[in-house]
N, C-alpha and C positions, 0 to 999 in steps of 0.2 A: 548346414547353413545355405541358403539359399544364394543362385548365384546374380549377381548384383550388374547390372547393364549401365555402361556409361553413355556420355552423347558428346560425338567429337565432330569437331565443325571443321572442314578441309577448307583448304584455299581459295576452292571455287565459287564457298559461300555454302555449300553442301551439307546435309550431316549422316551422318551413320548411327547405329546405337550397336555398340559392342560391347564386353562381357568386361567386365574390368579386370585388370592384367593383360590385356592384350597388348601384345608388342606395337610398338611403333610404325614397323613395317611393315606390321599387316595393312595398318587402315591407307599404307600409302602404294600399296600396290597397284598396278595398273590393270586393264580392263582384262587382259588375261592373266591377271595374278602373278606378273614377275613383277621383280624389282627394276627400277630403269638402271640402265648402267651405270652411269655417272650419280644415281642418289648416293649421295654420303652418310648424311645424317638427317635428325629431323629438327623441327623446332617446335618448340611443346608451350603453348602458350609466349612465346616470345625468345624461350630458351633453348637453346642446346642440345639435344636428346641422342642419346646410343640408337640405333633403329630396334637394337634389341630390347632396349628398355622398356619394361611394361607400362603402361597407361591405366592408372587409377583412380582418377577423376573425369569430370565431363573438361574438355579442353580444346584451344585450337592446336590444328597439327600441320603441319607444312611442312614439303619437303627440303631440304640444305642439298642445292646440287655443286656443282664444281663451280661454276659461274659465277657464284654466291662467295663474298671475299672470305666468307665464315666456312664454306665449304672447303676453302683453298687452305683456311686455318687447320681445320680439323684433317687435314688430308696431310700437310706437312708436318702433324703434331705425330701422328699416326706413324709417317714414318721413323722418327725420331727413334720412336720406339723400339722398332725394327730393328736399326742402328745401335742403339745399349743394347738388346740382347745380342748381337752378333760380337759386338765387342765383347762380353763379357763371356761369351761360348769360346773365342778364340784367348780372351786373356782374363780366366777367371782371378787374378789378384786385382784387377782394376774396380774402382769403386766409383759409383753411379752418382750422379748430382741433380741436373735439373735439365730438359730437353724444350726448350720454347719452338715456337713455330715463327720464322719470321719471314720479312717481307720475298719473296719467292723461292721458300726452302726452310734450314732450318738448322739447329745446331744441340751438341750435347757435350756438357762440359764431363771429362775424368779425370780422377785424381789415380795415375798410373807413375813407379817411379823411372820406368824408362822411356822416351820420347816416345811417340810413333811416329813411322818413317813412311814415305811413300810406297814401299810394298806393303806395310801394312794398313792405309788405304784402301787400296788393292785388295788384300787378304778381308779386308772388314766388305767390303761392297758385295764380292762375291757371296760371303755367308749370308749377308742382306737377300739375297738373288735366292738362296738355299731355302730362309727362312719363307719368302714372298710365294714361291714356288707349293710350298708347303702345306700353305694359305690357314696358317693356323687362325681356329677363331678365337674375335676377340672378348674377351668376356670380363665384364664389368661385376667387382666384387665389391661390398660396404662390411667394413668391417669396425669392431668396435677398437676403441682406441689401444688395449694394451695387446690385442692380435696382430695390430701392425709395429707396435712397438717391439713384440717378440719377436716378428718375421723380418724385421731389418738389423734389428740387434744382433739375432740367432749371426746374424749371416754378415757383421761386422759392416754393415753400410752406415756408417756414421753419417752421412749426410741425408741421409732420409729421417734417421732420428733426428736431427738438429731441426730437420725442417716442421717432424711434426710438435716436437713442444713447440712452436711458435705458430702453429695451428689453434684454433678454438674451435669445438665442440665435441663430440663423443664419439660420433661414427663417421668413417671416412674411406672414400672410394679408391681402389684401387683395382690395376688392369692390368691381367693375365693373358699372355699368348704363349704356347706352347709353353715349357718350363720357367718362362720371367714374368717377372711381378714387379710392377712400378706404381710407386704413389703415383697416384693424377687425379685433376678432379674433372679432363673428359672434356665432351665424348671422344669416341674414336670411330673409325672405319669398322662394319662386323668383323672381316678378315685382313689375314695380313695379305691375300691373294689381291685386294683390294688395288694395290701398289702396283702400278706399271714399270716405268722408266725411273730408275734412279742416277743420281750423280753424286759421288763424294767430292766437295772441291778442293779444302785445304782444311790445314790443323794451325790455332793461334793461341798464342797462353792467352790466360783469362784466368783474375782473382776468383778468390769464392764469395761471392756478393757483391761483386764490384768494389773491395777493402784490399786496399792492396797490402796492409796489413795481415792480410790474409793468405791460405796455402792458394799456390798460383796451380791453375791446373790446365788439362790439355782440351782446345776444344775444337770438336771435330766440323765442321760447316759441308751441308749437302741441298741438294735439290732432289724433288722429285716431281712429277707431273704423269695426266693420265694415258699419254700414249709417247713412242720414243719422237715422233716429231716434233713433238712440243718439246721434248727436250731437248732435241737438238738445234730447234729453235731458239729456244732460252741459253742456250752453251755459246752458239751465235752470238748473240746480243751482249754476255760475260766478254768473249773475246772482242767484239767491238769496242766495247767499253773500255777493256785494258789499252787499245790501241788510242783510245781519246783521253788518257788518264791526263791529268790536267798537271801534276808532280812533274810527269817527263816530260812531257811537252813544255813547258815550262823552263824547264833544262833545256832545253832541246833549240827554244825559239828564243833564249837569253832573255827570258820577259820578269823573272824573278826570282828571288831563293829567298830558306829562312836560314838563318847562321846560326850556330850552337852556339858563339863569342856572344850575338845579341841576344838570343830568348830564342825559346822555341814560343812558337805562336806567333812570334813576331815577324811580320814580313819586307825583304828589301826588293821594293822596286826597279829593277834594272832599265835604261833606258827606252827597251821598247815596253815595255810593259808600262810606263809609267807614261808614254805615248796614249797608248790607249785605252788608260784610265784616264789620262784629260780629256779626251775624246769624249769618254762617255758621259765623266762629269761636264762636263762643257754644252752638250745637249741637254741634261738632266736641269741644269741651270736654266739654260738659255726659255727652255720649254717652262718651268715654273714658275719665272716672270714672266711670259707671256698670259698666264693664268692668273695673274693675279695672289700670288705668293710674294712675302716681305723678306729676302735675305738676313740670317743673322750667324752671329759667330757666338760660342760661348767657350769658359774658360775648358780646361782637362779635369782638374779637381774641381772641389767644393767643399766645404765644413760639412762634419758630419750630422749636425743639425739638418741640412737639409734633406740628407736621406732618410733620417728620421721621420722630420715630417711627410716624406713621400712617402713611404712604408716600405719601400727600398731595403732600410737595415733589417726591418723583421721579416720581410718576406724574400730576399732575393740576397741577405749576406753572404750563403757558401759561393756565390759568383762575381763576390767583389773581393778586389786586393786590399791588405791589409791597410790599416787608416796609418799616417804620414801624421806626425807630432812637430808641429811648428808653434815656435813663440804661446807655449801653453796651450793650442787650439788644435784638434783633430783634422784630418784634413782627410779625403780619398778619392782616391781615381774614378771618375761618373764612369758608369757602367750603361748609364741611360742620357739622352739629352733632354727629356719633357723635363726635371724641374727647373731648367736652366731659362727653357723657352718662355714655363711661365712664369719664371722672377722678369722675363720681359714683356708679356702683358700686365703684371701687377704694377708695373714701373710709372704706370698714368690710368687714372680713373676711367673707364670706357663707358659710351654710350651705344645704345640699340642699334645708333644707326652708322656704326663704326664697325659691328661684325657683319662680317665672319672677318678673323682676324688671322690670317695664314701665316707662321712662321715656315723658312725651311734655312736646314743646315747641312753641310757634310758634315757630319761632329764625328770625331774618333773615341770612339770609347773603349773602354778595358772591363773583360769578362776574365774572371779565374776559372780554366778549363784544365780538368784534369786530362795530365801527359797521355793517357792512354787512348783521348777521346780524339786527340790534335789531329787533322789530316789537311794539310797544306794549303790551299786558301779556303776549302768549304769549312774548316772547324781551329778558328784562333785565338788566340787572349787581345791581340790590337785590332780592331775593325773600324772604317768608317761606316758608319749607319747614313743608310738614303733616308732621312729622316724630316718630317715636317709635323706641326700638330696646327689642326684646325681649332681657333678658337671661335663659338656661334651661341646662336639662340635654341632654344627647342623646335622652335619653329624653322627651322634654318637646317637640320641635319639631313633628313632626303635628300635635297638640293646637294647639299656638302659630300654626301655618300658617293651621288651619283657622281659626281663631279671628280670624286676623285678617283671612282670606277670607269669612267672616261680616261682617263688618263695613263689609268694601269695598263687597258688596252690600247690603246696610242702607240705608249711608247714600247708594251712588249712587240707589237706588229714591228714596231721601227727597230729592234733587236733581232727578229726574226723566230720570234716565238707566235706561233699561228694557233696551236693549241691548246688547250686548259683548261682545269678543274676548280672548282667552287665548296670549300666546305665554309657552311654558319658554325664557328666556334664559339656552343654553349653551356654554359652552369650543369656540371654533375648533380641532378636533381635528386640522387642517393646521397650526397655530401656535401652539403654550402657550409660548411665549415673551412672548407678549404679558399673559400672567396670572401672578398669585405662587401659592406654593402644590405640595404634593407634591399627584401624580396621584390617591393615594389618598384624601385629604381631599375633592380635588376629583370624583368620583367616589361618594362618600358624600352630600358635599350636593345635587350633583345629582339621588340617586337617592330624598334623601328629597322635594323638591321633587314630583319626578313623582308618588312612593309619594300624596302629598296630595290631587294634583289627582286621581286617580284614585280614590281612596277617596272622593272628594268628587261622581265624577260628572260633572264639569267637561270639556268640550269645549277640546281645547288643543292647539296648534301648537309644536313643537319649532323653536329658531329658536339654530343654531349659530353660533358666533361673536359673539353679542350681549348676551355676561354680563360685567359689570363683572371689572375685573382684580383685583377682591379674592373674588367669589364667583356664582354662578347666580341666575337670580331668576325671578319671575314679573312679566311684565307684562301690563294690562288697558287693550285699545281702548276707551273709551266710544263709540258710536256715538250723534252728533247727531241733530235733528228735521230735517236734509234730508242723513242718508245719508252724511258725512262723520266718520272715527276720530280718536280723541284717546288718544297715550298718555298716563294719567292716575295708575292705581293700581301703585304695584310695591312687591313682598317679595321681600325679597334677604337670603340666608344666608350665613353669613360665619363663617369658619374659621379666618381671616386676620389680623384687627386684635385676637381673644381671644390671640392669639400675639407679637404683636406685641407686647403693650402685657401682658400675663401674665396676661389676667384668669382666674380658678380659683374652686373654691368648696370647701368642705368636705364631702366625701360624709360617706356614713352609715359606711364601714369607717376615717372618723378622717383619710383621707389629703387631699391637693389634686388637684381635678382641674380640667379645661381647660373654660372656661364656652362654651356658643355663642351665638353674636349674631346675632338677626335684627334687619335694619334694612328701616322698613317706611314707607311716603306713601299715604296715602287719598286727598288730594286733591294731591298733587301740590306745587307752590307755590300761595298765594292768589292771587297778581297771576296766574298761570298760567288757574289755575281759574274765577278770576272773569271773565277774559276771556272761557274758554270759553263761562260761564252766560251771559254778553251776549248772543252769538252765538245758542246754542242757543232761549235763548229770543226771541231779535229785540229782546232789550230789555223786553220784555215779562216780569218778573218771577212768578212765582206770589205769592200772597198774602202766603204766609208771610215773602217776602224784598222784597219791592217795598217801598222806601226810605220813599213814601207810598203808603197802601194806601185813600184816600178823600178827596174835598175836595169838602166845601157849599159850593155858588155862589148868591148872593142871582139876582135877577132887578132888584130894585131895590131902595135904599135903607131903604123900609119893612120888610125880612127882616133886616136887618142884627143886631137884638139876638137874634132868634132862631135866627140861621143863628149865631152866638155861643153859643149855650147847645147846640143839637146838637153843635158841636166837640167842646166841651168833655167833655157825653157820651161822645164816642168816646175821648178821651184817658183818661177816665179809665177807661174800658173796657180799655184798653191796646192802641187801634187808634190806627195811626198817621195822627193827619188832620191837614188845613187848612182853616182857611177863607179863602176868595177872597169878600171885599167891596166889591171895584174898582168902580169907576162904569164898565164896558163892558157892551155886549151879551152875552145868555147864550150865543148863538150862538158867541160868539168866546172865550168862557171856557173852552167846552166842547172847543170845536176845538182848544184850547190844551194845555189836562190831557186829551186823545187825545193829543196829539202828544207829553206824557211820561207816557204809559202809563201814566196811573194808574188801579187797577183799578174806582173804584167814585165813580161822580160822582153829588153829595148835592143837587139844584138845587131850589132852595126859595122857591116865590114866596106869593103871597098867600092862596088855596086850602090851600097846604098848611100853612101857618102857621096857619090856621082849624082846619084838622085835626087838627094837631099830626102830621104825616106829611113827607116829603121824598122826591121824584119820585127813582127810582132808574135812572141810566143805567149803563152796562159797558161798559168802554174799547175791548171788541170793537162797540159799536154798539148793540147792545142795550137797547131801553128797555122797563124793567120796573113802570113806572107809578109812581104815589102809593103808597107803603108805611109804617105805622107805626116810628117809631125805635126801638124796644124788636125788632122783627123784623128790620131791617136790621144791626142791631149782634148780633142772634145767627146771623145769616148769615154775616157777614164772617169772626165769632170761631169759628164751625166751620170755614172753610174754612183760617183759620190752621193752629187745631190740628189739622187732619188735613193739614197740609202740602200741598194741592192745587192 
């Protein structure tokens, strides 16, 4: 048979005509025929490709480098790998489950019946190291369906069979490096040499499928990356992280706890923390009526009818709490505020020239989060939601969009988020089944979405399959002070609940027409947000929100009436101080108020009391000497007011 020439178009626009079968990596080679270091994999018409993988059709071919977040996939999937067969070389009773690649690393669950310990970490990384060294290649097998069923049976891996009967089709890929075979469906790196710098970091149980009904098994979490600097970078930034953890600090700066007596999920505010939640809420207010936003409050429950009609009960039941039986009528904890908002636009007939019709609320709502998901304010069952929904015209959402993308950035600048990301969260164009709504609506909202950002200037990622099953939205990364995203801000257009529920207004030709609802979060939830600000700032507050923002420390007994009357100064300044008159050393007063970040330490001994001054320290270390009171209270009180 004669042999058959394909035509493959490269990224340049380019084309080549090669022999069909030909690997991937051929046609991606560079002008002296190597491989560039960093290629991974390839992408073969839009997908995924082994570089080994033959090429059988005319196709485009692109190369997947490390840069590429699919390259980062396939590169911490690769290792995973690596990692089951090293386990399994060192503890052939252990059985295999599932190895995902996630966000900078990667993990793989085993069902082993004795723990692993940190030398065996250890023992596992090193054979990692053994195997990478080795640089077995990788080789991508298709096999038909009762080859793999014998080849996992044979060898008592019960979770590779469970996985494939809930597979469909006949043949299926699996991937061989030196003596281990693992279902996957790919790609991966050609070799395991591929692998530079790894890290194992810790072991956490983990159900099997997420059922906690299920056998609970061990799961091992690692990183790896292409050169050791980057990992020692990324180890860097782990340990940073642990040092901003938002749990101990928390502890730490008495700003909050959850009690096992009230609920986990549920959070108690302790006085400074609940400082500066007013704080935030208090701006978030103050700034929303300035804009032209309607304050409302709405109840905690509602009849179950109304979730009904929002589509709440069908679509969002596994994260609402059980319905409450009063006087014959179902009752349940809102999980959301918009249908609450619009039982207060339908309350009065509206006209044209009454929207746009801004609701906002701090509403507290209740999500049912599974225990294993909970992590102290970023993930709880009580939250208040930053929450407003614009009610408008069709002609009216640009303007509302932008309006309230003004805003997002406003106020992240005034939090001290400088950075951030943009994705359009839109309709899985492989499954609209999972969304309500005709094509055409949805298609309209998405296209004014984009029409926004783009008018706007705005830098943004198309990100399918990631819009709520009632409408598209925009959502915004805030990017941390050590390099870490937060989704924080989202506007989401909705089609769907003005339908649902009938909301209309009166145009100007007399008739009803169809209202649209944007539903929109600045800050996301408070418990959310505030954790972030922990984090972000190490605890360390800016002026404007630090719970105490000053405390005069006598030096000894003789300060005490005037280290009394500077307080008092400040207070009525409306800076938040104390005074500390304890009979300890200043040393240890000082080391004290460092240790809860307060920004401005007032120490006042004898000298300065003569002067009528107070030696100014700064919770960064800083000592800024003897300063008159009258200078230090207008220093504090500009740094407030300019939020810095």
């Amino acid at each position: 048979m004669p042999e058959r020439d394909i035509t493959i178009t490269l990224q340049d626009g380019s084309q080549r005509r090669v022999p069909a079968g030909t690997p991937a990596v051929e046609v991606l080679n560079g002008p002296a025929r190597q491989v560039p270091a960093d290629l991974i994999a390839a992408r073969v018409n839009g997908k995924a490709w082994d570089l080994a993988r033959p090429l059988t059709d005319d196709a485009k071919v692109e190369p997947i480098m490390w840069d590429d977040p699919e390259g980062q996939r396939i590169y911490h999937h690769s290792t995973t790998h690596i990692m089951a067969q090293a386990v399994k070389a060192l503890f052939p009773e252990t059985k295999i489950t599932i190895g995902p690649a996630i966000d900078d690393g990667f993990y793989y669950d085993f069902d082993r019946p004795q723990p692993f310990t940190p030398d065996d970490l250890e023992r596992i990384e090193a054979k990692m190291r053994e195997i990478i060294a080795a640089d077995h290649t990788v080789q991508r097998m298709e096999w038909p369906r009762g080859q793999v069923r014998d080849y996992f049976g044979q060898r008592a891996e019960d979770y590779k069979v469970e996985l494939l009967d809930e597979f469909e089709g006949d043949v299926f890929s699996c991937y061989q490096q030196g003596d281990f075979v693992d279902l996957c469906i790919g790609p991966h790196v050609h070799s395991t040499g591929c692998i530079n710098a790894i890290k194992l970091l810790k072991v956490a149980g983990a159900y099997w499928r997420g059922d906690e009904h299920k056998q609970m098994l061990q799961r091992i979490y690692g990183t790896s990356w292409p050169s050791e600097e980057m990992l020692q970078q990324y180890l860097h930034k782990l340990e940073e992280a642990r040092k901003r953890d938002h749990r101990v600090l928390g502890r730490q700066l008495d700003l909050f706890s959850i009690n096992e007596m009230v609920g986990p999920g549920l959070v108690l505010w302790h006085p400074k923390g609940a400082m500066v939640r007013y704080l935030i809420e208090s701006f978030w207010r103050e700034e929303h009526l300035r804009r032209g936003y309607a304050l409302v409050y709405t109840p905690h429950i509602g009849r179950i009818q109304l979730w009904e009609t929002s589509g709440h009960l069908g679509w969002y039941k596994e994260n609402m709490f059980a319905a409450m039986e009063m006087e014959g009528q179902d009752y349940m904890a809102k999980p959301m505020n918009c249908p609450f908002h619009i039982q207060v636009y339908q309350s009065k007939l509206r006209s044209y020239r009454e929207l746009p019709v801004r609701l906002f609320e701090l509403g507290t709502v209740y999500r049912y989060e599974r225990g294993g998901v909970l992590h102290g304010l970023l993930r709880v069952r009580g939250l208040t939601q930053d929450d407003a929904h614009i009610f408008c015209r069709p002609d009216q959402i640009n303007a509302e969009v932008e309006g309230v993308l003004d805003l997002v950035f406003y106020m992240m600048k005034s939090f001290g988020f400088e950075q951030y990301k943009i994705d359009l969260s839109l309709r899985d164009p492989k499954d609209r089944t999972k969304y309500i709504g005709s094509d055409e609506v949805w298609d309209q909202a998405e296209q004014a979405l984009e029409t926004t950002l783009q008018h706007m200037g705005l830098p943004y990622k198309r990100a399918a399959g990631e819009a709520n099953f009632y409408g598209p939205k925009i959502d915004i990364m805030l990017v941390d002070a050590i390099g870490r995203e937060w989704q924080v801000p989202t506007v989401q257009l909705d089609f769907q609940l003005p339908e649902r529920f009938g909301l209309t207004y009166m145009g100007e030709d007399g008739k009803h027409h169809r209202t649209v609802m944007i539903h929109r979060a600045i800050l996301g939830s408070i418990e959310r947000f505030f954790g972030i600000l922990i984090e972000h700032y190490a605890g360390a507050f800016p002026m404007w929100l630090a719970p105490v923002q000053a405390r005069i420390m006598t030096i000894t007994d003789r300060q005490r009436e005037y280290a009394s009357q500077v307080g008092e100064r400040l207070l009525a300044a409306g800076i938040r101080a104390e005074t500390d008159l304890r009979n300890e050393k200043i040393s240890y007063k000082i080391r004290e108020a460092q240790t809860e970040k307060i920004p401005y330490m007032l120490v006042v001994g004898d000298r300065e009391v003569a002067a009528g001054k107070v030696a100014v320290r700064l919770r960064s270390g800083k000592d800024l000497g003897p300063m008159p009171v009258d200078e230090v209270l207008a220093r504090i009180r500009e740094e407030i007011d300019q939020k810095t």
